[in-house]
C-alpha positions in Angstrom: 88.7 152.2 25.2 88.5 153.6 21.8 91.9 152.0 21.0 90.9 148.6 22.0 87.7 149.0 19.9 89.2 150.2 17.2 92.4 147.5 17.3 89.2 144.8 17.9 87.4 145.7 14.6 91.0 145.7 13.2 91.7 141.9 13.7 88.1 140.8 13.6 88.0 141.9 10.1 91.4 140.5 9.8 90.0 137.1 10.8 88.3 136.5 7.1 91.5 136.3 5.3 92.4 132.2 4.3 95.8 130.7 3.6 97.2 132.6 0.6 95.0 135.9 1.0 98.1 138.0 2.7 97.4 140.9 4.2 100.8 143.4 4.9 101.4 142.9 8.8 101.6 146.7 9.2 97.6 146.6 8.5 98.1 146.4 12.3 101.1 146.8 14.5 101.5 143.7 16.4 103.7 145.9 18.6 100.5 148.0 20.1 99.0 144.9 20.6 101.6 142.5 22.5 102.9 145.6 25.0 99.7 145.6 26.9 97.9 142.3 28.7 94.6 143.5 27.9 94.8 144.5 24.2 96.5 140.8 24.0 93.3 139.2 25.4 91.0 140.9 23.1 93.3 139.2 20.1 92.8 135.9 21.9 89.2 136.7 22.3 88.5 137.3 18.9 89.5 133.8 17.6 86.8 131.9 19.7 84.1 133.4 17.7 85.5 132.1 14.7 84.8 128.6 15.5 82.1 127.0 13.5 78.8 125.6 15.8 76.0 124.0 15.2 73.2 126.5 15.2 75.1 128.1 12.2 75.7 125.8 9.1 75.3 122.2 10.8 76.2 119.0 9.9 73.2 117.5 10.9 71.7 118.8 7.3 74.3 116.8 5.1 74.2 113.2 7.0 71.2 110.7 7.8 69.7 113.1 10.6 67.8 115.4 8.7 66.5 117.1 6.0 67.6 120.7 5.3 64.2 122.3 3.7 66.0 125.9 3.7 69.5 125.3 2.2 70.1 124.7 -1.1 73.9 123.6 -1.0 73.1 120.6 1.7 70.6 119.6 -0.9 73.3 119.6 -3.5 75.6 117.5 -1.1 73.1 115.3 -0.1 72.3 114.5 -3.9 75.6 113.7 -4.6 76.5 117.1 -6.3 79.5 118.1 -4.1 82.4 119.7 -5.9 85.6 122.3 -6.0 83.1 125.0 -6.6 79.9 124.0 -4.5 80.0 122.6 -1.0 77.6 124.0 0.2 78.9 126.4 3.2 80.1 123.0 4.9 84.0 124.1 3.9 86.4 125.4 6.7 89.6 126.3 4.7 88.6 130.1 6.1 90.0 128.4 9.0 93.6 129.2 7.6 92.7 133.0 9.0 92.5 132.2 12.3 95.7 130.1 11.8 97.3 132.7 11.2 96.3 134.8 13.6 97.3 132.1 16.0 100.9 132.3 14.7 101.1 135.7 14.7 100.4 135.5 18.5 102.7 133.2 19.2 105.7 135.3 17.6 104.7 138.2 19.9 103.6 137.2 23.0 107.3 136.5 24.8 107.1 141.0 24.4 104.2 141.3 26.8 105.6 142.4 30.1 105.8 140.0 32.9 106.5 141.8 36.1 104.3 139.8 38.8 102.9 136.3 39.6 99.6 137.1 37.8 100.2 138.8 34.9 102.5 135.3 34.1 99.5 133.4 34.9 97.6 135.2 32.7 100.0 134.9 30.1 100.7 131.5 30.2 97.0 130.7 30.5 96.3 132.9 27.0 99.5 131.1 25.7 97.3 128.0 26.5 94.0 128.7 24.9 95.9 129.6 21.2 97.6 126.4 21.9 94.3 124.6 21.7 92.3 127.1 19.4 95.0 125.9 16.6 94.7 122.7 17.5 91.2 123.1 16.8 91.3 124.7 13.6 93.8 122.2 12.0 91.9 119.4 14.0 88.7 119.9 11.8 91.1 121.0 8.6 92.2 117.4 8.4 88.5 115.9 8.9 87.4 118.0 6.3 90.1 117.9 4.0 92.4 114.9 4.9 96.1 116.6 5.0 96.6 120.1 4.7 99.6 122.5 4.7 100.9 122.7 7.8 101.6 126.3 8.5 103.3 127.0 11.8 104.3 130.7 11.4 102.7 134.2 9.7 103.3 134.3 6.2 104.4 137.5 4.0 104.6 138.6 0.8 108.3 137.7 0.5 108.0 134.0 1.8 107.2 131.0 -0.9 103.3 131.1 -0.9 103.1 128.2 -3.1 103.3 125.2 -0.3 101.6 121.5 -1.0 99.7 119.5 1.2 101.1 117.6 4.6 99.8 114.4 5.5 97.0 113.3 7.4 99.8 112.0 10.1 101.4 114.9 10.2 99.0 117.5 10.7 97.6 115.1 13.5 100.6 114.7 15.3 101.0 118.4 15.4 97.4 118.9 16.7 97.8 116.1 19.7 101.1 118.2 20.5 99.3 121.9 20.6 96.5 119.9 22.7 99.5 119.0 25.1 100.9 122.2 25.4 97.2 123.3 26.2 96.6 121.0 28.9 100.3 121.9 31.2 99.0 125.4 30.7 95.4 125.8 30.8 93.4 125.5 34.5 91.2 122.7 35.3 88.1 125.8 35.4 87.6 129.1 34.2 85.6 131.4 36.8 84.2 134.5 36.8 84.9 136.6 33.8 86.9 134.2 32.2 84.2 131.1 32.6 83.6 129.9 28.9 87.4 129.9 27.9 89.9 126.5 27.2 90.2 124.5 30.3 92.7 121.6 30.7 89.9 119.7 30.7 88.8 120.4 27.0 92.7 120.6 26.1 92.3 116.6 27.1 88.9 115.9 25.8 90.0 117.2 21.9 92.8 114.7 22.5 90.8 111.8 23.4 88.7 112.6 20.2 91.4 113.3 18.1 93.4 109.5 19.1 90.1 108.3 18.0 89.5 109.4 15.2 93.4 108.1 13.9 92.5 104.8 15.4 89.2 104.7 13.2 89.0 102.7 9.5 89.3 105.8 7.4 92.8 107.0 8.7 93.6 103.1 10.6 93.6 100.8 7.4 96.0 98.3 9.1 93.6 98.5 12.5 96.9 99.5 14.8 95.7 98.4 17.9 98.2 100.6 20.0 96.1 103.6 18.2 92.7 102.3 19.7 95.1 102.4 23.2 96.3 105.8 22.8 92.3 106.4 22.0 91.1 104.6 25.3 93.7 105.8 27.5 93.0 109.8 26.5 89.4 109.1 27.0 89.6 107.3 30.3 92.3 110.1 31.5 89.0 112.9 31.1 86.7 110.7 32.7 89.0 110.3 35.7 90.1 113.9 35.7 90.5 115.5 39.2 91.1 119.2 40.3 93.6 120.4 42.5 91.4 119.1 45.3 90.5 115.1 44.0 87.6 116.5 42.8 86.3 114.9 39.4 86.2 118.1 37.0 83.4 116.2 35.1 80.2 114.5 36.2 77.1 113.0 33.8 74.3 115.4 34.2 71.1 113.5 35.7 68.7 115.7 33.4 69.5 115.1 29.9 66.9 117.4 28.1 67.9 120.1 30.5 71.9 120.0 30.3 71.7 121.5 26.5 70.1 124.4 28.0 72.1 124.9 31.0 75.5 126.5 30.3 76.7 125.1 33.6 76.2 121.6 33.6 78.6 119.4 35.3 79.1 117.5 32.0 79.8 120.2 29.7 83.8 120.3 28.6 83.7 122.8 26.0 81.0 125.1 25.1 80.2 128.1 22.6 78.1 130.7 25.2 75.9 132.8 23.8 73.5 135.5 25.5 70.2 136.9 25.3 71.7 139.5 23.6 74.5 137.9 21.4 72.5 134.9 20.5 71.2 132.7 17.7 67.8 132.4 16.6 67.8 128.4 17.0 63.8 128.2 18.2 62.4 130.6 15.3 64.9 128.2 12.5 64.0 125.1 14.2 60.4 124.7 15.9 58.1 123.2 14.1 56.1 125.7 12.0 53.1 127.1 13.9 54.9 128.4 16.8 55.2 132.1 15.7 55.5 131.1 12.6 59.0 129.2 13.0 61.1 127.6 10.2 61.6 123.8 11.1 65.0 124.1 9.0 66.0 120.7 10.7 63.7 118.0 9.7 64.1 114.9 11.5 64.4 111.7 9.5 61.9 108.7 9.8 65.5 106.5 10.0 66.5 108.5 13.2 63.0 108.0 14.4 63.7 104.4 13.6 67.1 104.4 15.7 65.7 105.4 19.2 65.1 102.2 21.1 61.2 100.6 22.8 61.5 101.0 26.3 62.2 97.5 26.3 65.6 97.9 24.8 64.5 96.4 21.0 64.2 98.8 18.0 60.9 99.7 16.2 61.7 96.9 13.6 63.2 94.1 15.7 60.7 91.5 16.4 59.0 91.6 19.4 59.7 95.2 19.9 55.7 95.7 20.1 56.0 98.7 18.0 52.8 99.7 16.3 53.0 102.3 13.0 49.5 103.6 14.0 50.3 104.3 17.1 53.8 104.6 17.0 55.3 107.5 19.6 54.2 105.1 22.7 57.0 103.2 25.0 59.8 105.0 23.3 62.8 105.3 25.7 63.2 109.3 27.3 65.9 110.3 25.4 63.2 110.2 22.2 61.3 112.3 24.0 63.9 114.4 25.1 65.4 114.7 21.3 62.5 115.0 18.9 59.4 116.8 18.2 56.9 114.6 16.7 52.8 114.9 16.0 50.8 114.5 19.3 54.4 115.9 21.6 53.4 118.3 24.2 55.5 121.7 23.7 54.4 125.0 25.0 51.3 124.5 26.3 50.2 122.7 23.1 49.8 119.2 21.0 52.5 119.3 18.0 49.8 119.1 14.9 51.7 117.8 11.8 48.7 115.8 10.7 46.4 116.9 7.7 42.6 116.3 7.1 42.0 113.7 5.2 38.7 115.2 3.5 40.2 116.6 0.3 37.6 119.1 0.1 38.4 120.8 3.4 42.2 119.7 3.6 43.0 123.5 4.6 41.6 122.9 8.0 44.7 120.8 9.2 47.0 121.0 11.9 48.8 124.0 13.0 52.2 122.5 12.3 51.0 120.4 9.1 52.0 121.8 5.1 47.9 122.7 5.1 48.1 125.2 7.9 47.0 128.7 7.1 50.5 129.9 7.1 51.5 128.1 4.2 53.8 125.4 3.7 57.1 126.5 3.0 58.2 126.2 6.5 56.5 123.3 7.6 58.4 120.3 8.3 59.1 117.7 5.3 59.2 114.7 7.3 56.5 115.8 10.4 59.6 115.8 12.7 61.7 118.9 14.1 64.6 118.6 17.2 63.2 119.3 20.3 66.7 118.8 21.6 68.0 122.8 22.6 64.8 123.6 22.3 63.4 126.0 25.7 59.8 126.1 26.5 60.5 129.0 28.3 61.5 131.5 25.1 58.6 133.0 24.0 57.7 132.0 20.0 59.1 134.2 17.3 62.5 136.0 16.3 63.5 135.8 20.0 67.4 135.8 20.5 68.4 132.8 22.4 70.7 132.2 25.2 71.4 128.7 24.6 75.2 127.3 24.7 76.5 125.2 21.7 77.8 122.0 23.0 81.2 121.4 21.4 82.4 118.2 24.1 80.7 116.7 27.0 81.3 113.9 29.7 78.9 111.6 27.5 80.9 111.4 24.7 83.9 110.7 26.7 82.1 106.9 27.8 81.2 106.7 23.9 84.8 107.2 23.4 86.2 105.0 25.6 83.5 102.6 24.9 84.3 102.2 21.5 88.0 102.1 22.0 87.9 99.4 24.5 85.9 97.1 21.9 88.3 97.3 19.4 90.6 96.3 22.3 89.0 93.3 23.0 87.4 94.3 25.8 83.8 93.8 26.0 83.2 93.9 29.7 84.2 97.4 30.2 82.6 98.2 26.6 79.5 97.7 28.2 80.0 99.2 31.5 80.5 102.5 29.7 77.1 102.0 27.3 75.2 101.5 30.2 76.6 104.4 32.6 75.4 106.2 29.9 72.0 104.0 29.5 71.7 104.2 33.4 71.2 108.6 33.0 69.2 107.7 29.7 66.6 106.4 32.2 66.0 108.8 34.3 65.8 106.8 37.2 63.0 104.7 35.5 64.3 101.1 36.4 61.6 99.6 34.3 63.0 101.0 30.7 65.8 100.9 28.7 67.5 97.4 30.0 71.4 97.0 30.1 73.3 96.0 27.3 74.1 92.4 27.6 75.7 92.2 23.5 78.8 90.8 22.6 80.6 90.4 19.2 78.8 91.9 16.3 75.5 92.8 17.8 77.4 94.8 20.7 79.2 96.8 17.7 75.6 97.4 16.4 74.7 98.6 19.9 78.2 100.9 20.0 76.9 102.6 16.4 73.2 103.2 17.5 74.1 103.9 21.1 76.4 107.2 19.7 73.5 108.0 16.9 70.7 108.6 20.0 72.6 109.8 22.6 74.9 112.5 20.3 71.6 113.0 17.8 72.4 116.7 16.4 75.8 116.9 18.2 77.9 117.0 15.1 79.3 113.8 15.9 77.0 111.5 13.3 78.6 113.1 10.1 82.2 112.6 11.4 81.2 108.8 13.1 80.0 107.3 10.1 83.1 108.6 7.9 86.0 107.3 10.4 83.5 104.1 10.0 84.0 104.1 6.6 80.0 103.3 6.6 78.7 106.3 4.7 78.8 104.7 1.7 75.9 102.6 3.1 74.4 105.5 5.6 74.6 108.4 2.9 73.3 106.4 -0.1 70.0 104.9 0.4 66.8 106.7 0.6 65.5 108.9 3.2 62.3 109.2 4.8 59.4 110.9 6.2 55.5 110.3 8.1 52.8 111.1 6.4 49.6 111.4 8.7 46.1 111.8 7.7 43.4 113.1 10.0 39.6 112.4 10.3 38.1 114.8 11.9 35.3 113.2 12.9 36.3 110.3 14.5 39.8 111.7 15.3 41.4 108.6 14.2 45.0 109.5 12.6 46.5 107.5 10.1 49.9 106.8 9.8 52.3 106.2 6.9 56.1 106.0 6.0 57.1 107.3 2.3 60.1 108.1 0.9 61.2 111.3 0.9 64.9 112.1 -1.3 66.9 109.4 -2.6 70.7 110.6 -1.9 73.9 109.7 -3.4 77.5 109.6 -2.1 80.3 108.8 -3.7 83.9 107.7 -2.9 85.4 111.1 -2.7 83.1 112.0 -0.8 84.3 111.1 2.7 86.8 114.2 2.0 85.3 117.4 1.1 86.9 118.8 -2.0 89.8 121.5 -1.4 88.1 124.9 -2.8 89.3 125.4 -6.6 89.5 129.1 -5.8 92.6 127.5 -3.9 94.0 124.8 -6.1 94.1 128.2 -8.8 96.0 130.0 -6.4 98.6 127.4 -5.7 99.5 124.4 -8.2 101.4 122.7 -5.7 97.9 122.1 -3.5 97.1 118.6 -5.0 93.0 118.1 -5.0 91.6 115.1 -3.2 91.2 111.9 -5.2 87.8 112.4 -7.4 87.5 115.8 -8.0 87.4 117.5 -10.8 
């Protein structure tokens, strides 16, 4: 036991070191490691912690969804102030690391003794899970970065360490052939002690989102249509995916609110687990301010508000939708409510209070959750809206651990997918079946709300964009969607904004009122984030991306 501790701290500390930062192999002896089955699964363990998620650094704080009130570098992103030297956290070339670590695994594991049925099992089914944890790694690499040097083995101090950039294609095509290696290897479920791992299933699923992501403007320019097929067919193949015993592996969860705090939900492909013991403090960073005096890091913006539908299918602005600004959290469809804490929301036995007196002589006696409360107003929320999406009435307010998992792919986003994919096809009938299946759990069995989608042309495009903002909303999907759009030049540059409401106390009437909050800029460059100059100084033949200095 001590050895396996010791050998864990070993590579976990390992894990830090990027592309060019070598360490000598015999910092560890890959030959106590690749002799004995167990000491080989805690070096494949170690590499799923090093995935990014998104109660860490999200994306959510550097696109249209929110406003990050705590952290400074999404600030200096969001303002346009991106460069080699600042990006804010958001980078991933620390990814190169686990890379390696991958390699190194799969220039040792054919040493591991296979003398019975399951100890092959096992090794093919570890051989399986590297197979897609580097396809992961490179897979966000080249969203982050565009191309990136390939790098297939471990390097040392004797190899050339001064390597340039592959292509976009390349690195791509090498990610959808580690997610096929995954999938012949991997099991359609991991049980027991090993439930939480790489399935086949989520081999697939990173495929399907890979395909479209190459079909998409940014890396499509010439709108291949046998791209957009490769997408739809990858997609369709998870949705249809049956275990050994025709059983689909994958089903929509009927309680949407409840799936993201439900590590075994039937629609969950992939998924970080956490514990009550090795957890994140989500609630405390993200509930709105008076509930044990929590953080509200995440604050909604009025334009998501905006994007969640009337019950009667029409959006707060479309005419007719019979929105009304002073009243204007009624007949929103479920997945609002589901998503979004907002002034007047029941949540933990109490009214969210974001409003403030509007008696400027006694503005301190204001709502709980408002910038006037008694705790001060650092923490409040800067547009009156938190997620309520993750959140758990059942964890008790303060710097409580939480249990819940991270959502990396679900069954939902498989019918986006495929949705998508067969609209640029030129298929609108089965565009909209797939909207509405997901529409049809949206409801919650409530006939009477959220109607069908009935679009075609350009208004059923419209409805594909706004369909994937609600029902992905904090996902990490809305930064990377409006990118392979090539639409953030619209999204990220225009003005963001919050609700203002005043209170008076004696009548109780609330006033409501939408003011701008932070104009942001992006520029062209920005749809790739800058390679780190720490990098570009290490290696002259790493050529920066287009716009940066």
């Amino acid at each position: 036991m001590k050895k396996i501790i010791f050998i864990s701290i070993i590579i976990g500390f390992l894990s830090s070191c990027d592309m060019l930062d070598l360490k000598p192999l015999n910092t560890y002896n890959p030959e106590s490691i690749f002799v004995d089955d167990k000491l080989t699964e805690i070096f494949v363990n170690q590499r799923y912690p090093e995935i990014k998620h998104g109660f860490s650094v999200p994306l959510r704080w550097i696109c249209d969804e929110t406003f990050a009130q705590h952290n400074t570098g999404a600030q200096t992103i969001n303002i346009g102030g991106m460069t080699p030297d600042q990006t804010g956290g958001f980078d991933s070339w620390g990814y190169y690391g686990s890379i390696r670590h991958c390699n190194i695994f799969f220039e040792n594991i054919d040493k591991l003794p296979i003398d019975n049925v399951e100890r092959k099992a096992k090794a093919d089914r570890m051989k399986g899970e590297m197979h897609f944890l580097r396809a992961f790694f490179y897979f966000d690499l080249a969203n982050r970065y565009n191309g990136v040097p390939l790098i297939t083995k471990s390097l040392n101090q004797d190899d050339d360490l001064l390597l340039p950039r592959n292509t976009y294609e390349e690195c791509m095509s090498f990610v959808i052939e580690e997610l096929d290696k995954a999938a012949e290897l991997l099991p359609y479920r991991q049980t027991g002690a090993d439930f939480g791992r790489a399935t086949k299933g989520a081999a697939l699923a990173y495929k399907a989102r890979a395909l479209l992501y190459m079909a998409s403007p940014l890396h499509n320019t010439s709108n291949d249509k046998s791209k957009w097929q490769d997408a739809a067919d990858a997609a369709k193949a998870v949705i249809d995916l049956k275990d050994e015993n025709g059983e689909l592996v994958y089903k929509l969860d009927a309680d949407y609110a409840g799936m993201f705090l439900n590590n075994k939900s039937p629609e969950i492909i992939f998924q970080r687990l956490f514990s009550s013991e090795y957890g994140t403090y989500v609630q405390m960073t993200e509930l709105p301010s008076g509930y044990g005096e929590s953080w509200a890091s995440s604050c909604v913006t009025q334009e998501l508000v905006d994007s969640y539908e009337m019950i009667n299918g029409k959006l707060p602005k479309e005419p007719d939708s019979s929105y009304d600004l002073q009243n204007p959290y009624v007949n929103r469809e479920p997945r609002f409510y589901a998503s979004i804490l907002y002034d007047g929301a029941m949540f933990k036995g109490r009214e969210v209070e974001c409003w403030v007196n509007d008696n400027p002589e006694d503005i301190f006696n204001s709502g709980l959750d408002s910038d006037k409360n008694p705790i001060g107003d650092w923490n409040a929320s800067r547009t009156r809206y938190t997620m309520r999406k993750f959140m758990d009435e059942n964890i008790p307010t303060g710097p409580v651990i939480c249990p819940q998992p991270w959502i990396y792919m679900r069954l939902g986003e498989m019918h986006l997918n495929y949705a998508e994919a067969m609209y640029q096809l030129g298929n609108e009938t089965q565009t909209r079946e797939h909207l509405n299946i997901i529409r049809q759990r949206a409801r919650g069995g409530n006939s009477d709300v959220l109607p069908n989608i009935t679009a075609s042309g350009d208004a059923l495009w419209k409805k594909i964009v706004n369909e994937r903002r609600i029902e992905l909303a904090f996902e990490e999907h809305r930064f990377w969607d409006v990118r392979r759009w090539k639409i953030a030049d619209q999204t990220e540059n225009a003005t963001i904004h919050r609700m203002m409401i005043t209170k008076n106390l004696a009548s109780g009437k609330k006033t409501y009122e939408v003011k701008q909050l932070q104009e942001r800029k992006f520029l062209s460059q920005h749809y790739f984030l800058p390679i780190p100059r720490s990098e570009i100084e290490k290696d002259p033949n790493l050529i920066q991306n287009t716009g940066y200095k």
